[in-house]
N, C-alpha and C positions, 0 to 999 in steps of 0.2 A: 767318548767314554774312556776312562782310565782304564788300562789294564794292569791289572793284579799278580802280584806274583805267588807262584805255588809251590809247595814244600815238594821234595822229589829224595826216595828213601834208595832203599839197598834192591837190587833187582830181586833178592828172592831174602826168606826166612824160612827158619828152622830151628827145632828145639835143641836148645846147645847145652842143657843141664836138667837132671831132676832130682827130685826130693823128695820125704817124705816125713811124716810125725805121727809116732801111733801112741794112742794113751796108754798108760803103765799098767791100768787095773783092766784084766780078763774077765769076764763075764762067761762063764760055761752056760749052755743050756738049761743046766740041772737047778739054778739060780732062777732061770726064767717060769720052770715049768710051772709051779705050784699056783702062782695068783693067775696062771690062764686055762689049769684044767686041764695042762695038755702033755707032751712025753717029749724027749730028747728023739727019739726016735720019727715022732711025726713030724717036729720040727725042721729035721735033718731031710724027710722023705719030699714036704714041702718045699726048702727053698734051699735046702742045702749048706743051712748054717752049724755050725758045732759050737764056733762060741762068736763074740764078737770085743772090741773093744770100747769104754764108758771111761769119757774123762773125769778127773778128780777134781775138786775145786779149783785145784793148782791149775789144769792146765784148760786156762780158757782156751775162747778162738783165738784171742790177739796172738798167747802167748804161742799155739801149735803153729799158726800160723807165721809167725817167723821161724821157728826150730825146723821147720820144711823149709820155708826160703833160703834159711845159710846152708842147708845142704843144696838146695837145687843152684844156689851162687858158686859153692865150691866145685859142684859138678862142674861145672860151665866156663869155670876157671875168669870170672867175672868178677870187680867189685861192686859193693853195693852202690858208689857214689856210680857209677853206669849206669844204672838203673833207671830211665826217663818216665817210665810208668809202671804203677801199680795197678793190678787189675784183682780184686775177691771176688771169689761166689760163695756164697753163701746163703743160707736161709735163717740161721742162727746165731748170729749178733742182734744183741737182744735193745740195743739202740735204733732209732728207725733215721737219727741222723746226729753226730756224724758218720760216714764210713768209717768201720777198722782198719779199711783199708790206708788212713791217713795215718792212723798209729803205727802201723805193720812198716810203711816207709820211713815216718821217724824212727822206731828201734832198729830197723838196719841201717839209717844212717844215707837214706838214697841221696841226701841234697837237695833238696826241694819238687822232687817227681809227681805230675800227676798221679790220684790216689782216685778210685772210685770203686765204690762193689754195683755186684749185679747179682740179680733177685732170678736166677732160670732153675733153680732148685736140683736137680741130680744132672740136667744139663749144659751146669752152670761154667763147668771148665772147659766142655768141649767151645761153649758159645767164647769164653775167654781166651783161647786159643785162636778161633780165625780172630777175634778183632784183632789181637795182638798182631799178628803176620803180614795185618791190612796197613797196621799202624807204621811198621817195621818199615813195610814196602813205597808206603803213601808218605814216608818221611816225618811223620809227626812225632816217633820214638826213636832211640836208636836200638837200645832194649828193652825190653817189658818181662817185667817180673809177672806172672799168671801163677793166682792159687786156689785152691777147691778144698776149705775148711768148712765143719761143722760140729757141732755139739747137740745132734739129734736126742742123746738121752733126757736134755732138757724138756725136749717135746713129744714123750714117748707119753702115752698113759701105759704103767705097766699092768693094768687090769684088761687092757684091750687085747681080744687072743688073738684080730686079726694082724695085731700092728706090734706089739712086745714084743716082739725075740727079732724082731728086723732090724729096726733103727739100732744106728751106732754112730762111735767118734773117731776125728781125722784130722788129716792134713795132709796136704800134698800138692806141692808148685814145681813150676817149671819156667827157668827162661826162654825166652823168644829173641832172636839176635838174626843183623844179618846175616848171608848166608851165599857161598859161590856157585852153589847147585839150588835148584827146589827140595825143600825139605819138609813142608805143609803144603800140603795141596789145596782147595778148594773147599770151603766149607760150604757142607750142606744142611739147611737149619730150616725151623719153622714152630708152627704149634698150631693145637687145633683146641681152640676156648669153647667151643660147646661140650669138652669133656671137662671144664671149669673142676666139676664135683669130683673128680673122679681121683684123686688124691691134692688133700689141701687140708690148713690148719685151723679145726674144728670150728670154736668159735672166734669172730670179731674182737680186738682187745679192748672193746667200750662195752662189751657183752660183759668178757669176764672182768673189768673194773666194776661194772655196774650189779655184778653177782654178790648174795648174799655170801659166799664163800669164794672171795677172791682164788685164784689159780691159775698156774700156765696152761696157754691152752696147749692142746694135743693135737697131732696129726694122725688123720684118720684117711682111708684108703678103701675103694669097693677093687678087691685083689682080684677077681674071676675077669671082670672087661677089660682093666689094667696091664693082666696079664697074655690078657688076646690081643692086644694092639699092639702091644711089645713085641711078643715074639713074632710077629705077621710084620704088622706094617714094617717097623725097624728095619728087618730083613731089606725089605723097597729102600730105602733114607741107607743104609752101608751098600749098596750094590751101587747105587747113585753117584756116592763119594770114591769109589772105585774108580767107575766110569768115567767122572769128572777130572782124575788125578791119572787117569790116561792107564789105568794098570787093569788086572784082570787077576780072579781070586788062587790062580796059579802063580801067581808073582806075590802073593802077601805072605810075610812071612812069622808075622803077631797079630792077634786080632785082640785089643782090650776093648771090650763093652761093658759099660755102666753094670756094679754089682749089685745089683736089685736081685736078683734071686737065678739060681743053676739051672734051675729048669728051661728060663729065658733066655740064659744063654746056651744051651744047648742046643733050644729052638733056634735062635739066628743062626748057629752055624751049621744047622740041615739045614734050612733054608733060602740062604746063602750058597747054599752045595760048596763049606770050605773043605778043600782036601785037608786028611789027614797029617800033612806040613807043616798047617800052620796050627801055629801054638796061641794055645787058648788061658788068658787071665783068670785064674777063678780062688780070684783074694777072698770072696764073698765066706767064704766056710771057714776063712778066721777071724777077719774083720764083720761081717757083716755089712750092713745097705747105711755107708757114711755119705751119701748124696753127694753133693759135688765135688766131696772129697775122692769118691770112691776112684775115678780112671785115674790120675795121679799115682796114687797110692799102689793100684795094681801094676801098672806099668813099671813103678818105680822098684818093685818087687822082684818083678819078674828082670828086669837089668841086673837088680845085687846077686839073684840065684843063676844068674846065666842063663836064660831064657829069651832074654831078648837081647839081643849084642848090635853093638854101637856099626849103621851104617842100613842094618834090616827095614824091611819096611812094617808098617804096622797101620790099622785101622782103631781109629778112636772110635766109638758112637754113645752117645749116652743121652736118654730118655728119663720125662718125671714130671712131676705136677705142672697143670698149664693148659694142654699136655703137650710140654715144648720138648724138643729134641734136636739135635746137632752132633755131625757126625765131619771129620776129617782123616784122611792119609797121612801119615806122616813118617819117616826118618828116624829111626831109634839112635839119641844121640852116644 
């Protein structure tokens, strides 16, 4: 038997740049309240939104989606012909093929990079994070461009009380490069499909082709069981990724979790038992719940305001339809 030879990468990786894109047009509360019946006030007591951000025609996924990439390139001090692979997550490219992600490497110009999106819905960056690291290390990239776009207001029904004032729009990517220390730890990932229902995009699109009143369809969400596995289980899936990346929640010194709603995160981090130390993301009470855009974005936030400073450690986790979730350590670049 022939033996084969096998690609051999960088001993470790680590995020060497991030990025972000947020659409121009603000959506206050006061906009949403009327077609759901409901107040600025209960909105805010719920999930702890005030306004959020809705793209304009202008700014598809393609287009946010590179306006994040050349900042997470220039962060990272990398050009784009480096770039060996693209990696999206997404829910909202509204193509079922080709990926954006083929376009998104053409307008920056990678050189011919593998391109592919992936479908894990709010825990689509964290899941694009470890491949990246895997890829990095396993020698099949030398760097990996990772991004977490969406255009949720596409798939909003704005008459729906339980789902309106959630969703929102985004961007936010990050390189993945080698690395002389560990700077991603151990991804911890999975999902559990018999919550299948438990947030997903309403109808079939052969349902709504075949509807007397053509239309997009909308994602709908049962928020009370949603909201009980999030802040419970989740908690088990970050203590895990802790463990696994050899630290202890006295050595963390950023925690960004997926911005699905304040409550949730306030839940993991009693749960968790994080000391008062560590500094908590909470983009969600401007942006609103951008799905896989949202850890990106928050992270990237919290770098520009000085919150999270290059070298800290930080815990990703993010959770979402599926009900998949994936959580890693990493290295604030």
């Amino acid at each position: 038997m022939t033996a084969l030879k096998t690609a051999s990468g960088a001993q470790h990786a680590a995020l060497l740049g991030v990025g972000s894109y947020r659409p121009s047009r603000v959506v206050p509360n006061a906009e949403i309240v009327e077609a759901i019946d409901s107040s600025d006030e209960w909105i805010q007591q719920r999930s702890g939104i005030k306004q959020r951000r809705w793209a304009t025609p202008e700014e598809t996924v393609r287009m946010m989606a590179v306006e994040a990439s050349r900042k997470a390139l220039d962060a990272a001090g990398i050009d784009a012909r480096q770039i060996e692979c693209v990696i999206v997550a997404t829910v909202s490219h509204m193509l079922q093929t080709p990926a954006v992600a083929t376009l998104v490497a053409h307008d920056l110009g990678t050189d011919n990079a593998a391109a592919f999106d992936i479908s894990a819905a709010c825990a689509g960056f964290c899941h694009g994070v470890g491949m990246a690291a895997d890829l990095v290390r396993g020698g099949s990239a030398g760097h990996v461009l990772v991004i977490g776009v969406e255009r949720l207001s596409d798939l909003t029904d704005v008459g729906d009380r339980g789902t309106a004032f959630i969703f929102a729009d985004g961007a936010g990517a990050a390189v993945v490069g080698p690395s002389e220390t560990p700077g991603i730890g151990p991804v911890v990932w999975g999902s559990q499909g018999e919550h299948f229902d438990h947030i997903r995009q309403r109808e079939d699109w052969r349902d709504v082709i075949a509807s007397e009143k053509p239309r997009m369809p909308h994602l709908v969400m049962l928020g009370n069981p949603v909201f009980r596995w999030a802040a419970y289980a989740m908690a088990k899936v970050g203590q895990e990724a802790l463990d696994r990346a050899g630290i202890t929640a006295d050595q963390l010194d950023v925690f960004v979790p997926h911005q699905a709603n304040m409550r949730i995160i306030d839940a993991l981090a009693r749960s968790m038992k994080l000391p008062a130390t560590v500094k908590i993301a909470r983009d969600i009470a401007e942006m609103g719940n951008t799905s896989a855009a949202s850890v990106p974005l928050a992270l990237d936030r919290m770098i520009a305001e000085g919150q999270a400073r290059s070298g800290e450690t930080a815990l990703l986790i993010a959770f979402g339809a599926g009900l998949a979730y994936a959580a890693q350590v990493v290295t604030v670049p």
